[in-house]
Steps between C-alpha positions, in 0.01 A plus 500: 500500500632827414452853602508854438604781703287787470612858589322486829684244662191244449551201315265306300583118415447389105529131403500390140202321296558350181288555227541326126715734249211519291312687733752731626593604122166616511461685771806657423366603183169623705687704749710686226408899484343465880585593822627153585831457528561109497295194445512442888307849575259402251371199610515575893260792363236272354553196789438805727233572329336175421545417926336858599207398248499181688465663823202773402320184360548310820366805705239548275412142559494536868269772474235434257288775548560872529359721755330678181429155358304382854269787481425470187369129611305637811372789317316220251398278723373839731288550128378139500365465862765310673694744718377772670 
């Protein structure tokens, strides 16, 4: 596991994945004219973004109804005679 030394002092730890040469040719070719300065930037970017998808999905999940939602559902069945 490797690591780089940031200007701070703090340290964050890297390890390597391998990917086929295929793919990173490209994503190489993808990244080219962008803000991304290496293969490895580019794909922690969309892994990060894949996971925090993951996680709003899985919160979402947990809660299935909003507070704006749940009204909704009393208001109707307020209008059909259910609820008072």
């Amino acid at each position: 596991m490797g690591k780089l030394v940031t200007l701070m002092g703090d340290e964050k730890k890297f390890t390597s994945v391998s990917i086929p040469v295929p793919l990173f040719k490209k994503v190489e070719e993808r990244i080219r004219g962008t803000g991304f300065t290496s293969v490895s930037s580019y794909v922690t970017y969309v892994l990060r973004e894949i996971i925090a998808e993951e996680e709003k999905q899985e919160d979402d999940d947990k809660q299935p109804f909003s507070k704006e939602d749940e009204e909704r559902v009393k208001d109707r069945l307020r209008a059909l005679g259910y609820i008072d």
